[in-house]
N, CA, C and O atoms as a GROMACS GRO file, in nm:
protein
  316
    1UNK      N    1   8.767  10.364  10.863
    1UNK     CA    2   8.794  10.221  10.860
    1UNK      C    3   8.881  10.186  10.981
    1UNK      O    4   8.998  10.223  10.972
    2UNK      N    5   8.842  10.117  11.101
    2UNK     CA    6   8.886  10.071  11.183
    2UNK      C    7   9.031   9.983  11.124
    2UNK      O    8   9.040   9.940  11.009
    3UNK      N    9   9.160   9.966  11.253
    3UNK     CA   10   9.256   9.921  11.212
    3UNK      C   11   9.268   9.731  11.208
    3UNK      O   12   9.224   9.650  11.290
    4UNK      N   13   9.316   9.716  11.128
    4UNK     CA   14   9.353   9.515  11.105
    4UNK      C   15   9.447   9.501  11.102
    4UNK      O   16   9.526   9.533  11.014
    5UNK      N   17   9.463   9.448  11.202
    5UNK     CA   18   9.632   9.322  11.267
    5UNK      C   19   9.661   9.251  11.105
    5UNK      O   20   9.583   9.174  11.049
    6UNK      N   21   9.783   9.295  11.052
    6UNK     CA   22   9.802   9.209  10.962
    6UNK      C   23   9.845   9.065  10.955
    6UNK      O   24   9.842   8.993  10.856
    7UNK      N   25   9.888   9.032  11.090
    7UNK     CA   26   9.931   8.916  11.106
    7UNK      C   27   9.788   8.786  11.113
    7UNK      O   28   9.776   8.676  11.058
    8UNK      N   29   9.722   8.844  11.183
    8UNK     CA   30   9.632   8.803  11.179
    8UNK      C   31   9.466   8.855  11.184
    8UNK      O   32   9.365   8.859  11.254
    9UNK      N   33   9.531   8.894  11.035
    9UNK     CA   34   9.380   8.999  10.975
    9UNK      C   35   9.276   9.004  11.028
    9UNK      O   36   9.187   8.971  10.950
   10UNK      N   37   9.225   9.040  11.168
   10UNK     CA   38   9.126   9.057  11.282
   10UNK      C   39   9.138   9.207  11.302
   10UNK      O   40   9.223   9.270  11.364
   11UNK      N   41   9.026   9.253  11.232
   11UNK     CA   42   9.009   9.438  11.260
   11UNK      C   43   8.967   9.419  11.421
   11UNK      O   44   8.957   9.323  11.497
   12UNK      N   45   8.948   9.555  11.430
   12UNK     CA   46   8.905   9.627  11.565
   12UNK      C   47   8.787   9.619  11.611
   12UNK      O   48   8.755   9.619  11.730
   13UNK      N   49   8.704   9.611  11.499
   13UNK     CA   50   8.540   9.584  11.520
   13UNK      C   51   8.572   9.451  11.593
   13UNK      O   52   8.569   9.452  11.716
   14UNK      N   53   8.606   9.332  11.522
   14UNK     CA   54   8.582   9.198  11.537
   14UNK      C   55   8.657   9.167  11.630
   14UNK      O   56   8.648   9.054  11.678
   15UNK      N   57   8.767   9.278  11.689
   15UNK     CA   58   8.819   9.149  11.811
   15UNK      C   59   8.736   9.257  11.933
   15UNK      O   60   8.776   9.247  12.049
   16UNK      N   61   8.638   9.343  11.907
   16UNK     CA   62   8.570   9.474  11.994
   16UNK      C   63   8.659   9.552  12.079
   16UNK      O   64   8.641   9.609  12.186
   17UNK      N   65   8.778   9.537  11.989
   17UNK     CA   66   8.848   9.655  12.111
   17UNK      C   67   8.855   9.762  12.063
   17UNK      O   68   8.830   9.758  11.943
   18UNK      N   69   8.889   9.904  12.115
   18UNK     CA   70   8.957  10.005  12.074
   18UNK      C   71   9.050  10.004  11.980
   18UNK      O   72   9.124   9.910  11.952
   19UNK      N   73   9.044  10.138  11.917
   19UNK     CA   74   9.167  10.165  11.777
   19UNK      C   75   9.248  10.172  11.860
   19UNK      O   76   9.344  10.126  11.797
   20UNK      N   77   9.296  10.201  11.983
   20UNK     CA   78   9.421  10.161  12.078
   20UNK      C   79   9.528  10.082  12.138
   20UNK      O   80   9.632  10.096  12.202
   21UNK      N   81   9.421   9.956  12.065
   21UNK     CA   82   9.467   9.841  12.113
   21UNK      C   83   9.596   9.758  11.989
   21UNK      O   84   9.668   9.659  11.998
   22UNK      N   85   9.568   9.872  11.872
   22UNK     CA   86   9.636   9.878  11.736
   22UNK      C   87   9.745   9.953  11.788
   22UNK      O   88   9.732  10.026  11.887
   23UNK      N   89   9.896   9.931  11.700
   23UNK     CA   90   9.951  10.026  11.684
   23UNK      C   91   9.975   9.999  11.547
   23UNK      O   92   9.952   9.884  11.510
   24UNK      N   93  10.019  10.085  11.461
   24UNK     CA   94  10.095  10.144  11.343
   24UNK      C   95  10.260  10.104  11.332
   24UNK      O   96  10.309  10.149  11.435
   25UNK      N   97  10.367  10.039  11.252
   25UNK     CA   98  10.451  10.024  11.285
   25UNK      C   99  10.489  10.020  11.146
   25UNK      O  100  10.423   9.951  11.069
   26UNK      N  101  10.606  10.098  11.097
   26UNK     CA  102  10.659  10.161  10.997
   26UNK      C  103  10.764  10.081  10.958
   26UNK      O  104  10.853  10.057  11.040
   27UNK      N  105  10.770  10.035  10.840
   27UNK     CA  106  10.905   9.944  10.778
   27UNK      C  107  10.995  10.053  10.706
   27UNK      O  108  11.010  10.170  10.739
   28UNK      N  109  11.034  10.005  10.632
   28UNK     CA  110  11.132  10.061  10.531
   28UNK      C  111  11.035  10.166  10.405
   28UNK      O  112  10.953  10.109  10.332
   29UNK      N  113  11.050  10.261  10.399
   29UNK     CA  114  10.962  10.304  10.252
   29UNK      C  115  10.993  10.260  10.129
   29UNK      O  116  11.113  10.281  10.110
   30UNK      N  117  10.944  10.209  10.038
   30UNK     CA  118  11.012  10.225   9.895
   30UNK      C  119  10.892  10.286   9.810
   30UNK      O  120  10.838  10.227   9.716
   31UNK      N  121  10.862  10.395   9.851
   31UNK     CA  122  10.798  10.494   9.760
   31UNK      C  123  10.819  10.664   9.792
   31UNK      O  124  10.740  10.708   9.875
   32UNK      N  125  10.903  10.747   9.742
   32UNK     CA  126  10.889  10.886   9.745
   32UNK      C  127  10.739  10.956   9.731
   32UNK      O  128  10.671  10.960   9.628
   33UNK      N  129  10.715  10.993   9.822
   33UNK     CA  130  10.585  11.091   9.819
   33UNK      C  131  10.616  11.201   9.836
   33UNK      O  132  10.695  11.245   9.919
   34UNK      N  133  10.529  11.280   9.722
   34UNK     CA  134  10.476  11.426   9.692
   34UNK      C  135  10.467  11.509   9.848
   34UNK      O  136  10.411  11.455   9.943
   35UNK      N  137  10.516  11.613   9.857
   35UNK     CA  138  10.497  11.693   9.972
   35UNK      C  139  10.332  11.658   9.990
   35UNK      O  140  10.295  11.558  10.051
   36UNK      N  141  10.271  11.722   9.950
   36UNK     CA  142  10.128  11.726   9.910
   36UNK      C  143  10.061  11.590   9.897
   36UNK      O  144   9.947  11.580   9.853
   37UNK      N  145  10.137  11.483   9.938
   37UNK     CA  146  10.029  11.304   9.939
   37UNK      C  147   9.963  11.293  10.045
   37UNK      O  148  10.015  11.317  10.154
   38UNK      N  149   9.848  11.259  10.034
   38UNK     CA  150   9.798  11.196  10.177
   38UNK      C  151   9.703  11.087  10.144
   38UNK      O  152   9.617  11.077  10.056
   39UNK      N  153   9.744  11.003  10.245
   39UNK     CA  154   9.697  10.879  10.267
   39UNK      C  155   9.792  10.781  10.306
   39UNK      O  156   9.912  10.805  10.316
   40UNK      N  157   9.718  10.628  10.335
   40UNK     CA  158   9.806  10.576  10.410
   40UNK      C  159   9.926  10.493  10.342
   40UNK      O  160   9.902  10.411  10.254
   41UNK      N  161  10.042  10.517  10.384
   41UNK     CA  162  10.204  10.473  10.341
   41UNK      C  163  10.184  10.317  10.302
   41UNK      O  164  10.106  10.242  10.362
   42UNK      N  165  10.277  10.274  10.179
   42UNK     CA  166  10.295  10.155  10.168
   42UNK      C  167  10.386  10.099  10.262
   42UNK      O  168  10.405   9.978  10.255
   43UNK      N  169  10.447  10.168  10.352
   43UNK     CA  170  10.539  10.080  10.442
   43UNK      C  171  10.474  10.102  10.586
   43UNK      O  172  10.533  10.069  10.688
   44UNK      N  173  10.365  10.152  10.586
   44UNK     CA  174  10.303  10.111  10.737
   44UNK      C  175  10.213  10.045  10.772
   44UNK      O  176  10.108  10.072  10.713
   45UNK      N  177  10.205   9.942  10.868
   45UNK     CA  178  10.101   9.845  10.913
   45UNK      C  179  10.079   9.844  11.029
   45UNK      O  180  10.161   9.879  11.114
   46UNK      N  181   9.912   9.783  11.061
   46UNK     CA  182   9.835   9.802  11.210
   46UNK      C  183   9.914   9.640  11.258
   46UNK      O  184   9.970   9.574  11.171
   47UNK      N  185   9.911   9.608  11.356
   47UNK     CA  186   9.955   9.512  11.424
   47UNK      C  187   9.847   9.500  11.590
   47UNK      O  188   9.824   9.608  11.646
   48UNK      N  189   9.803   9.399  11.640
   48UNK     CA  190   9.722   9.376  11.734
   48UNK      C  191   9.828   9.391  11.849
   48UNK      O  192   9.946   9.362  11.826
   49UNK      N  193   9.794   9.428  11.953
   49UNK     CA  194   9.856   9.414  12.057
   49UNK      C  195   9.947   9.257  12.091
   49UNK      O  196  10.054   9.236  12.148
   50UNK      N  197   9.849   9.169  12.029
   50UNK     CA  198   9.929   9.014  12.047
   50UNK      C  199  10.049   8.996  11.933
   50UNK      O  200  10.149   8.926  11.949
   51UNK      N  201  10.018   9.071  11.820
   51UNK     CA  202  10.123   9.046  11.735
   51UNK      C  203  10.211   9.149  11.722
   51UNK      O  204  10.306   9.110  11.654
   52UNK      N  205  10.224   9.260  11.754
   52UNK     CA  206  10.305   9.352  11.761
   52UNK      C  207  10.505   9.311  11.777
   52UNK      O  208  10.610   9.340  11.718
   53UNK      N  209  10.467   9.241  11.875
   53UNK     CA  210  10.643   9.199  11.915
   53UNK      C  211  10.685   9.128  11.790
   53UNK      O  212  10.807   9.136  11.770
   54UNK      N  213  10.601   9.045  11.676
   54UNK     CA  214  10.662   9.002  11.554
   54UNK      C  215  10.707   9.088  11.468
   54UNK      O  216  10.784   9.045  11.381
   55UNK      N  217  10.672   9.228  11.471
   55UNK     CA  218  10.780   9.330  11.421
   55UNK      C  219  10.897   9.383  11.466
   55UNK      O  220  10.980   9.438  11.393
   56UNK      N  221  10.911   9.366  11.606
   56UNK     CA  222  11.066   9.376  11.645
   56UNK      C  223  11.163   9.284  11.540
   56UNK      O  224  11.171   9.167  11.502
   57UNK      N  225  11.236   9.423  11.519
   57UNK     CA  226  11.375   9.395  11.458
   57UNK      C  227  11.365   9.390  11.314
   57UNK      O  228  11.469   9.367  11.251
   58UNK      N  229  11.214   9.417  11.226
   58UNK     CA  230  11.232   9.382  11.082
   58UNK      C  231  11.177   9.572  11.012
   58UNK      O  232  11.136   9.610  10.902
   59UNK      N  233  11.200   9.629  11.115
   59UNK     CA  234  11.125   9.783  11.028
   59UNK      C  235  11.244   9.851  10.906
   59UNK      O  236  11.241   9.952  10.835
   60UNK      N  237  11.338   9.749  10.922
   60UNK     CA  238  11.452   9.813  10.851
   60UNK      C  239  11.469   9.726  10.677
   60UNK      O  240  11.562   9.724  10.596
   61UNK      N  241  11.298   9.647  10.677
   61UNK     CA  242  11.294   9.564  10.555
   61UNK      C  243  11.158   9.666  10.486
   61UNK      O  244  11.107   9.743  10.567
   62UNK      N  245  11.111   9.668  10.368
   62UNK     CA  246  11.031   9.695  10.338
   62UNK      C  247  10.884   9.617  10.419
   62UNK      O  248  10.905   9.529  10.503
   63UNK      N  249  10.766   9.653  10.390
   63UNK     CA  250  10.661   9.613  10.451
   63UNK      C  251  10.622   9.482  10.423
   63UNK      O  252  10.563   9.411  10.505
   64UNK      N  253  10.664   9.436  10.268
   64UNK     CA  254  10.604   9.310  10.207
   64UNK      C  255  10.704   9.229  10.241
   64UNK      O  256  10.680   9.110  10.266
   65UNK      N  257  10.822   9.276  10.247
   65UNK     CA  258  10.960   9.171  10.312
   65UNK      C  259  10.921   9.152  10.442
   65UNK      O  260  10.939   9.032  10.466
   66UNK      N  261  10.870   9.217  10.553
   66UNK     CA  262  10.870   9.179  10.648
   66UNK      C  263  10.730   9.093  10.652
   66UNK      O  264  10.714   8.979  10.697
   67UNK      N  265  10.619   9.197  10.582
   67UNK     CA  266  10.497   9.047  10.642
   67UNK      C  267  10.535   8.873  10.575
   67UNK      O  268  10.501   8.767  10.627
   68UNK      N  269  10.610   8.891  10.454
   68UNK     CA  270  10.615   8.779  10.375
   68UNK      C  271  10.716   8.686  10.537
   68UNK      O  272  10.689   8.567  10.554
   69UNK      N  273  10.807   8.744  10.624
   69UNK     CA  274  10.905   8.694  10.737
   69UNK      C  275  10.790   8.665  10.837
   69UNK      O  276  10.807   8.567  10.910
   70UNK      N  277  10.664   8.743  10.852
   70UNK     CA  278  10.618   8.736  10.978
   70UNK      C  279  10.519   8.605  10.948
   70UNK      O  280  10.498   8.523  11.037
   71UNK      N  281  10.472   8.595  10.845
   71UNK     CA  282  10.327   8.499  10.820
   71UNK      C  283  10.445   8.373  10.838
   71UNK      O  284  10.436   8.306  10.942
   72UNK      N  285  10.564   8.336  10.734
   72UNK     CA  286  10.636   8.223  10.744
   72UNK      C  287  10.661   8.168  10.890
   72UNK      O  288  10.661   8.046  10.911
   73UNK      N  289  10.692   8.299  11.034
   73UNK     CA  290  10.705   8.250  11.171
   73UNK      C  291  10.532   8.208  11.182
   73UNK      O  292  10.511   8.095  11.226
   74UNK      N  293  10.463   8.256  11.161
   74UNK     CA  294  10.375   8.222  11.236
   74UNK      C  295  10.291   8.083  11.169
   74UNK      O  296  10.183   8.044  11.215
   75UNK      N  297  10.353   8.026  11.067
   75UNK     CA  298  10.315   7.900  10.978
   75UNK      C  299  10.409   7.839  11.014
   75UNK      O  300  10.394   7.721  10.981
   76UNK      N  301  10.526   7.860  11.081
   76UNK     CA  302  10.600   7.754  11.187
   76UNK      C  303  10.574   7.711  11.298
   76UNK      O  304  10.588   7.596  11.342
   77UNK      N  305  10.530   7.814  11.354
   77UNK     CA  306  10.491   7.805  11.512
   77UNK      C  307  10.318   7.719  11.495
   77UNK      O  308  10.275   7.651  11.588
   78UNK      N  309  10.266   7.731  11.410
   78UNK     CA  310  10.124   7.629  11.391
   78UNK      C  311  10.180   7.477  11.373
   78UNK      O  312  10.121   7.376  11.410
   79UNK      N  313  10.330   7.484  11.296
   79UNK     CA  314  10.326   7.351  11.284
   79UNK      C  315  10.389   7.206  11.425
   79UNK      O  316  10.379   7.086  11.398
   0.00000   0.00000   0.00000
């Protein structure tokens, strides 16, 4: 499964770029995992190269605290 900008839920297919053009950017955990878990973390999210800088400064909130901060900037900046 190719990666999606959560900010603005546009996978990799649809904007045709590379999984490169994603990065991964890690909040706060609030779940202990099993030595032995795999799969992907509730506190990490893909971000597009354009939205990436809206995670500066919030990795120290959980994941849903921060997207719930990032969608509110970006429903300001539309208005």
């Amino acid at each position: 499964m190719p990666p999606k900008c959560i900010a603005c839920v546009i996978s990799a297919t649809k904007k045709h770029n590379p999984s490169d053009e994603f990065t991964v950017v890690y909040f706060r955990s609030t779940v202990d995992y099993p030595d032995s878990w795999t799969g992907h973390p509730e506190n990490a999210e893909w971000f597009c190269t354009e939205h990436l800088p809206l995670a500066e400064g919030l990795t120290d909130l959980s994941a849903h605290e921060a997207i719930d901060q990032i969608r509110a900037q970006l429903t300001q900046d539309k208005a």
